[in-house]
C-alpha angles and dihedrals in degrees: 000000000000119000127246112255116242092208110074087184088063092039094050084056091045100055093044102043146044111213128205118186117201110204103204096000090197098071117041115345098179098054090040095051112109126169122216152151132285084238089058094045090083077075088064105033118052102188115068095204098059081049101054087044088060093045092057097044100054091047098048097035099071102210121125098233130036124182124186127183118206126193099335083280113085130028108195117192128201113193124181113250 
């Protein structure tokens, strides 16, 4: 049985989109390509701030897809569910 989050703001995430996160975009980005939680995007992303950042941006912008690119690095996609 899952636990309940104690983060609403990360469950929020989790129940309206789907997230894939690209690790080097320029060589494979099929075989490359993970999804994952917004809990377990702290793996992927160091700095909290940047992360929060994201998070606002995707629950008060109202689109259904949202795609950054950080550091050349990661792509990390949100897609509405």
């Amino acid at each position: 049985m899952a636990k309940p989050s104690d983060n609403p703001t990360n469950a929020l995430i989790n129940r309206n989109f789907i997230i894939r996160v690209l690790e080097n975009p320029k060589e494979n980005p099929i075989k490359n390509t993970k999804l994952t939680s917004a809990n377990k995007l702290s793996g992927f992303i160091n700095d909290e701030q940047l992360k929060i950042k994201l998070f606002n941006k995707i629950l008060n912008g109202g689109k259904d897809k949202y795609t950054f690119l950080i550091r050349r690095r990661l792509k990390i996609d949100f897609q509405s569910k």
